[in-house]
C-alpha positions in Angstrom: -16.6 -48.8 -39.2 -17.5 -48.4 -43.0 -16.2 -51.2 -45.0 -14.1 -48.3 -47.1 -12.6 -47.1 -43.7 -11.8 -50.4 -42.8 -9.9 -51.0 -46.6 -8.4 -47.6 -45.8 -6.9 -48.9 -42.1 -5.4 -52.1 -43.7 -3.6 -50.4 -46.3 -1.9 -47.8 -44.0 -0.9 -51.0 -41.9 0.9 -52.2 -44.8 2.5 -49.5 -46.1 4.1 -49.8 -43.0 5.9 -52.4 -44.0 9.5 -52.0 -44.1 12.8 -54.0 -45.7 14.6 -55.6 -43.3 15.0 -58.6 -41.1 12.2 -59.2 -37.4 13.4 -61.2 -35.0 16.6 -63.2 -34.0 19.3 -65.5 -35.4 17.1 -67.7 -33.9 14.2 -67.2 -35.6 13.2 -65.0 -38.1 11.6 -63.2 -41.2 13.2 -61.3 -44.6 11.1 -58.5 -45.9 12.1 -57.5 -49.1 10.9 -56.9 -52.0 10.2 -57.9 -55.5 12.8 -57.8 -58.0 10.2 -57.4 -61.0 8.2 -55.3 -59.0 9.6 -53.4 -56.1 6.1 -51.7 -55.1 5.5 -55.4 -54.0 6.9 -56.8 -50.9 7.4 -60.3 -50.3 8.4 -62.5 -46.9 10.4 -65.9 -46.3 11.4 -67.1 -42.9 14.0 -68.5 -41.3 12.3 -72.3 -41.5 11.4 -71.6 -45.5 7.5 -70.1 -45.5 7.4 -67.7 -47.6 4.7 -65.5 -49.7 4.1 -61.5 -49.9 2.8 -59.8 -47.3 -0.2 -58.5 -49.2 -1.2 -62.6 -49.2 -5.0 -62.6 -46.8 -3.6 -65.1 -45.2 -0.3 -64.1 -44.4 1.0 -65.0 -41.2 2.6 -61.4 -40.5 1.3 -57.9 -40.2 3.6 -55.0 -40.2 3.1 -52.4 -37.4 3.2 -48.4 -37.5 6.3 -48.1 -35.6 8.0 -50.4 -37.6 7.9 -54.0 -35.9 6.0 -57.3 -37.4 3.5 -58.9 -35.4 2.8 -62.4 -36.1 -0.8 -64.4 -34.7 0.3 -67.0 -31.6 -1.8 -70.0 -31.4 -3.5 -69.1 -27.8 -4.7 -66.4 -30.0 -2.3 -63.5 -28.7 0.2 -61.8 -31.2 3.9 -61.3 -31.0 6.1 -58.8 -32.2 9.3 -58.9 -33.8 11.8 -55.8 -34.1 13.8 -55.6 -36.7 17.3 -56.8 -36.9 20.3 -54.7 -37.3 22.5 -54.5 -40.0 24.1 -52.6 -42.2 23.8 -52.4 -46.2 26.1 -50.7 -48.0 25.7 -50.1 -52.0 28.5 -50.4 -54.2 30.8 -50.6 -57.6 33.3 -52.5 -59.0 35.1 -53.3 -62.2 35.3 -56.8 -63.6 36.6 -57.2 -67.0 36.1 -53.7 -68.1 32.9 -53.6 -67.0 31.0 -51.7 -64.3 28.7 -54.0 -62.3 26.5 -53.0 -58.6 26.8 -54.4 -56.0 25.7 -54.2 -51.8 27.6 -55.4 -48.7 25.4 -56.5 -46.0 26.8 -57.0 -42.6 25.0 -58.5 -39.3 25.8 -56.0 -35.9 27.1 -58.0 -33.0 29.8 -61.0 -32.7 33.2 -61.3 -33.2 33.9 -59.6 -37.0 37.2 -61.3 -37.1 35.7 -64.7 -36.8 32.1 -63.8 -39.2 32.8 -65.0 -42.7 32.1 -63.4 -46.1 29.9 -65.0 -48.5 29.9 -63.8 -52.5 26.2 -65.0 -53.8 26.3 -66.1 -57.0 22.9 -66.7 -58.2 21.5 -68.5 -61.2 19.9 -67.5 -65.0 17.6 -65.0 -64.0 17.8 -61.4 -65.7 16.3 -59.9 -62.3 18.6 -57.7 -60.0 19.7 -59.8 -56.8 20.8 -57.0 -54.4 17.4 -57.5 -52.7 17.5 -61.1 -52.5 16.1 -62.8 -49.5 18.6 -65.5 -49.6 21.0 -62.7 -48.8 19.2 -61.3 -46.1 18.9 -64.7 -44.3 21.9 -65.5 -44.4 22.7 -62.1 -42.7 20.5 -62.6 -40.5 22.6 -65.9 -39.3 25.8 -64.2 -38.5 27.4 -64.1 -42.2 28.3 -60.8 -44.3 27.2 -61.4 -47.2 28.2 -59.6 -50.8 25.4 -59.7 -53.5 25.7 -58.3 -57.0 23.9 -57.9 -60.5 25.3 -60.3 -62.5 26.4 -58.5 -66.4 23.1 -57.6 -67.9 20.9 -57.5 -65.4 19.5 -55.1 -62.5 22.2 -52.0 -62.3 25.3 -53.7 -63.6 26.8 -52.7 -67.2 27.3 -55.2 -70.1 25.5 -57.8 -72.3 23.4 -60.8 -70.3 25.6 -64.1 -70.7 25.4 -67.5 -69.5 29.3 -68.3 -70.7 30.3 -69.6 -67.2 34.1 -68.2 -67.6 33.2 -64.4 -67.8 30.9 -65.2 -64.7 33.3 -66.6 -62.8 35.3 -63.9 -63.7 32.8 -61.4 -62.3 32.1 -63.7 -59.5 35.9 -63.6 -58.6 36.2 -59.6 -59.0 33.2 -59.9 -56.8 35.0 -61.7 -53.9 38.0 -59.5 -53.8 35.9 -56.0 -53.4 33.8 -57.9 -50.9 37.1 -58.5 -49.2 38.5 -54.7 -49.5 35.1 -53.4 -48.8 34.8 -55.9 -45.2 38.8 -55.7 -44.5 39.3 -56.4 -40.7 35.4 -57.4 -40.7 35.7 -60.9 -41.6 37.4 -64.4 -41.2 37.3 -67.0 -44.4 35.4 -65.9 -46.9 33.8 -67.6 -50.3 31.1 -68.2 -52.4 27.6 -69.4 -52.3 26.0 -70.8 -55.3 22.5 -71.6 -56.8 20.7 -73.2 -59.7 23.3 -72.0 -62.2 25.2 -70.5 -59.7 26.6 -74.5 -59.2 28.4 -74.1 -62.5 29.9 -70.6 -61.8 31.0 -70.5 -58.2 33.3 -73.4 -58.0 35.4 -72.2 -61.2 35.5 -68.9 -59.8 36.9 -70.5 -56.5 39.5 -72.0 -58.3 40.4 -68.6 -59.5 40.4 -66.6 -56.2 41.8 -68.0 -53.1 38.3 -68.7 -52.0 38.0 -70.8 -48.1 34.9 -72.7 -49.2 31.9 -73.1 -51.4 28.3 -73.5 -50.9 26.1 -74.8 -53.9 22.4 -75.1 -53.6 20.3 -77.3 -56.4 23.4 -77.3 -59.3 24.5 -80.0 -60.7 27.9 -81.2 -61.9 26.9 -82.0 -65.5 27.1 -80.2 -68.8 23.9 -77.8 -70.2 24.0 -81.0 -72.4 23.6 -83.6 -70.1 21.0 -81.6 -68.1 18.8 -81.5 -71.0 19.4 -85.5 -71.7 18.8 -85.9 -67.8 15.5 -84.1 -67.8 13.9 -86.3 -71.0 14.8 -89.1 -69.4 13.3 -87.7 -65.8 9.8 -87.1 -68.0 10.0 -90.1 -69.6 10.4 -92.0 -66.7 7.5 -90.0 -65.1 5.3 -91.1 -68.1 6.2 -94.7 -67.4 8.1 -95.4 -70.3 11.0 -97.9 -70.4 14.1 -98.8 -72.1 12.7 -98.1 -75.8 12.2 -94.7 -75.0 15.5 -93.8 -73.1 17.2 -94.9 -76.5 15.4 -92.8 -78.5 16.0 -90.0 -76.2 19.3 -90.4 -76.6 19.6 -90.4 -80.1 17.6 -86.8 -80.0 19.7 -85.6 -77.4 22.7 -86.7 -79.7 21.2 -85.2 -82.7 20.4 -81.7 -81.0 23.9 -81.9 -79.1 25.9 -81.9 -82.8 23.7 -79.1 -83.8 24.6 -77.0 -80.6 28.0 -77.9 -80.8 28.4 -76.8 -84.7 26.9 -73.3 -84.3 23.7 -75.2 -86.1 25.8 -76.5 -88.9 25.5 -80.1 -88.3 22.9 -82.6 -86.9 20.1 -82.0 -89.1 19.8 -85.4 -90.9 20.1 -87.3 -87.4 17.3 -85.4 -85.8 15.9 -86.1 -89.3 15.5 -89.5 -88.5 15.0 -89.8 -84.8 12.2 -87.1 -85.5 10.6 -89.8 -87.4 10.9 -92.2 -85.2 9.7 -90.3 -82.5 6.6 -89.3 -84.8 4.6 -92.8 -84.1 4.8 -92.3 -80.4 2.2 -90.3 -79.2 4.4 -89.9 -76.0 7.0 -87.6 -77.5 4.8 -84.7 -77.6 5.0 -84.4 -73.7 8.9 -84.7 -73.8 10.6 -81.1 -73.0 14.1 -81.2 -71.5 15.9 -78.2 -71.4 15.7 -77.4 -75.5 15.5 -80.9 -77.2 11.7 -81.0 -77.4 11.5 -77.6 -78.7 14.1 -78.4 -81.3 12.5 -81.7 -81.9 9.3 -80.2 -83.0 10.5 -77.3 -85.3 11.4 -77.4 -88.6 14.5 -78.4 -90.3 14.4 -74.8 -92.1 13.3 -73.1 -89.0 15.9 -74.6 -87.2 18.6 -73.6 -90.3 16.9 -70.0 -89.9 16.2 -69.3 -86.3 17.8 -72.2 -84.4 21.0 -70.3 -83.1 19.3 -67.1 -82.4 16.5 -69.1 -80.5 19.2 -71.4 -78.2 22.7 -70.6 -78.4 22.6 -66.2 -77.8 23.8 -66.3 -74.6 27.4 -68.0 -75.5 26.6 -71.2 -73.1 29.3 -73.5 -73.1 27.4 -76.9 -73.8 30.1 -79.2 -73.2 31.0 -77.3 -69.6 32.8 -80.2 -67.5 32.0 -80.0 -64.3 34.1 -82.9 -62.5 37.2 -81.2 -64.2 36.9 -77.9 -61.9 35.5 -80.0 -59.0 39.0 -82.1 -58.9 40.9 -78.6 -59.2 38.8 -77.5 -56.4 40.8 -77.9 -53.2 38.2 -75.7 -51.1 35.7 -77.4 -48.8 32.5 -77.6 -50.4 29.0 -78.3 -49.3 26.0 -79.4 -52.0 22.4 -79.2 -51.4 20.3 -81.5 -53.8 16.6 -81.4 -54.0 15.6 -85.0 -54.5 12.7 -84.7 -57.1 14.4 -82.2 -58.9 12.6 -81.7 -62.4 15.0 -79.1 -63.9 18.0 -80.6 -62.5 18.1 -84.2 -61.9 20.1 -85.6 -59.9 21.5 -88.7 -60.6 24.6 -87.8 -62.3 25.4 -84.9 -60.0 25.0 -87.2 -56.9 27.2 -89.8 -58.4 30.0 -87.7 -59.7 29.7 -85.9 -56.0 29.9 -89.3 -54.4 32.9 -90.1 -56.7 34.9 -87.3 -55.7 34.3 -87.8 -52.1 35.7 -91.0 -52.7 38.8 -89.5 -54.0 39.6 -88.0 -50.5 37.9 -84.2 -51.8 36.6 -82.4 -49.0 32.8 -82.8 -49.5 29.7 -82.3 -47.8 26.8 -83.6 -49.7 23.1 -83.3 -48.3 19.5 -84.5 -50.0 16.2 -83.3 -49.0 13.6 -85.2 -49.7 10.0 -84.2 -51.6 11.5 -81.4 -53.2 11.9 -79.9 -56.6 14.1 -77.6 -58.1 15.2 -74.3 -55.7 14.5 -77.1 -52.5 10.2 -76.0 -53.1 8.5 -78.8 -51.5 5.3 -79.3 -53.6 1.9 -80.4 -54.2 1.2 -82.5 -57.4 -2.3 -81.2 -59.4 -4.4 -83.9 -61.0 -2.3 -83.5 -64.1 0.7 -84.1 -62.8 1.9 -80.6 -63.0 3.1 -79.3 -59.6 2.1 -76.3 -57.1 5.0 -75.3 -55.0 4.5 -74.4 -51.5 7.7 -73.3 -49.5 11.5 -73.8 -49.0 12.0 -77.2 -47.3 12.5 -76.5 -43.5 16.2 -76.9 -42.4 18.0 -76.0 -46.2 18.8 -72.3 -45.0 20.2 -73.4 -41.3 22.2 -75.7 -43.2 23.6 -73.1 -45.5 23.8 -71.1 -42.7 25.6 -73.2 -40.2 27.6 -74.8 -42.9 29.4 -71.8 -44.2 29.9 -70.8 -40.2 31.4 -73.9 -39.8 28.7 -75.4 -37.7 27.0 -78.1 -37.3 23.6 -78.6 -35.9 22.5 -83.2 -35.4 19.3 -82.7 -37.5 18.2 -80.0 -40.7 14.8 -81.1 -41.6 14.4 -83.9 -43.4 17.5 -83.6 -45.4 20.0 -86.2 -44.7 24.0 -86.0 -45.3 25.2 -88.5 -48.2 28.6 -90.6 -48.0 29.1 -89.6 -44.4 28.1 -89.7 -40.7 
């Protein structure tokens, strides 16, 4: 066979491949694909390996008559069929505005006793209605609703982060989820991630909801996220005490000018910039918008400052424990334990404080992982290559919102409890 014949052969294999779910509740694969590039399909089973299925070394092929066949150690190959399931495209209003969204519902089981799940997903601008997260979940017994947040994918409006008119949405989301799966369904709530942590307990709060699931959040404000990552860096750098206090007094300087639409702050980041200037160290100091502020102008900053990091109506100053004590819904939190963009020291210890204020909490850490539970590999320069989903994180999410409980989920281990 000609090596152009043989090109020809592997691409007709592959454009074979179909969305959907292979296998069982037991074991399986999403195939879905990419949000920023639909002609692109992309794979992520059930224990967290994931990649596209045009990778050479993917561990799938897709088959003519619509099966995945996966390489066996003992050198044989097995297939998978696809799972059924139904995926039905939607509309719905939420604050006079149209958004889209899909209801995706497992065959078999009980209905009665399968619960809902609303996904509420983080800051990306990228339609979600094709997210694998959704599919696995699925693919575990759960309907799941999915939507374009405002903004993004096929919904109407402007792109906000203001955690209010999201939870709005995510509310407005839950209720059509419940008309469209009347009958179908027992509890029903929300599942969370990244930003998502912010949005989905407030909209519980507002909607009746049975539970919440949040996945790499945190129960801070935009604020203290931003303080918590320079200190994470600068911790990672090996700095001590000297340089947390400086850190602070930057992350109090840039908070004022957040906080006063940019009016105020400027002569306190005036003079922490120049103390900051005879430490070589500061120039590898990020957080979430404090090191880009730090290291523009005082009349960029006057011209270009609110433009640049307050567009998307963030409420800096969110607080977090305040909607978590309103909370009266049982609520599972997944933290990933090297988390870089969300660190979790003041998440875990407000969590911990709440469960010891009787609140109904289930907190879990996984180990080795970074920020969307990746476990990683760290490059020479510290930076880090991300590899998969920790094993176990999506049979706890899973099993958790089912109201199961399985003795082990990878390496992750339950906080505060048994």
């Amino acid at each position: 066979m000609s090596m152009i014949a043989a090109v020809a052969m592997a691409s007709s294999v592959q454009a074979e491949c179909k969305q959907g779910v292979y296998g069982s509740a037991a074991d399986f694969v999403v195939i879905v694909p990419l949000a920023s590039d639909p002609q692109t399909l992309r794979y992520q089973f059930l224990d967290g390996r994931r990649g596209y299925t045009s990778d050479p070394d993917a561990p799938l092929t897709c088959a003519h008559d619509g099966a995945v066949e996966m390489g066996r150690g003992d050198g044989q190959t097995e297939r998978w069929s696809a799972m059924p399931m139904t995926a039905t495209d939607t509309t719905f209003s939420s604050v006079q505005t149209q958004l889209v969204g899909r209801l995706i519902e497992p065959a078999g089981g009980s209905d009665r006793e399968r619960p809902l799940v609303v996904m509420v997903h983080g800051s990306e601008r990228t339609s979600a209605l094709d997210s694998p997260y959704a599919y696995a979940l699925a693919a575990q017994g759960i309907t799941v609703f999915v939507y374009d947040k405002r903004g993004t994918g096929g919904s109407e409006g402007e792109y906000t982060q203001n955690f209010e008119l999201l939870a709005a949405d995510a509310a407005s989301a839950l209720a059509h989820g419940r008309t469209m799966a009347r009958g179908r369904f027992g509890r029903a709530g929300f599942f969370g991630g990244s930003q998502g942590g912010w949005v989905a307990p407030l909209a519980a709060t507002r909607s009746e909801a049975d539970f919440v699931a949040v996945g790499f959040g945190l129960v801070a404000s935009p604020i203290e996220e931003d303080r918590e990552q320079m200190f994470s860096e600068a911790r990672a750098l090996g700095l001590g005490d000297e340089a947390i206090e400086l850190l602070t007094r930057l992350s109090n300087a840039t908070a004022k000018l957040v906080l006063t639409d940019f009016e105020e702050g400027y002569d306190e980041l005036a003079k922490v910039r120049r103390a900051l200037a005879t430490h070589s160290w500061s120039q590898h100091i990020r957080g979430e918008y404090s090191g880009d502020m730090l290291r523009m102008s005082e009349d960029e900053l006057r011209r270009l400052g609110r433009p640049r990091f307050d567009n998307v109506e963030l409420i800096w100053d969110y607080d977090s424990i305040a909607v978590l004590e309103r909370l009266e819904a049982p609520l599972l939190w997944v933290l990933a334990e090297d988390d870089r963009e969300a660190p979790i020291d003041t998440t875990r210890s407000a969590l911990m404080g709440l469960i010891g204020k009787g609140k109904p909490f289930d907190v879990y850490v996984f180990p080795d992982t970074d920020h969307g539970m990746m476990e990683y590999l760290t490059n020479a320069d510290g930076s880090r290559k991300y590899t998969r989903i920790t094993e176990g994180y999506l049979r706890l999410l899973g099993d958790w919102i089912k109201g199961e409980s399985a003795a082990a989920y990878g390496r992750g281990r339950r906080l505060g409890g048994e």
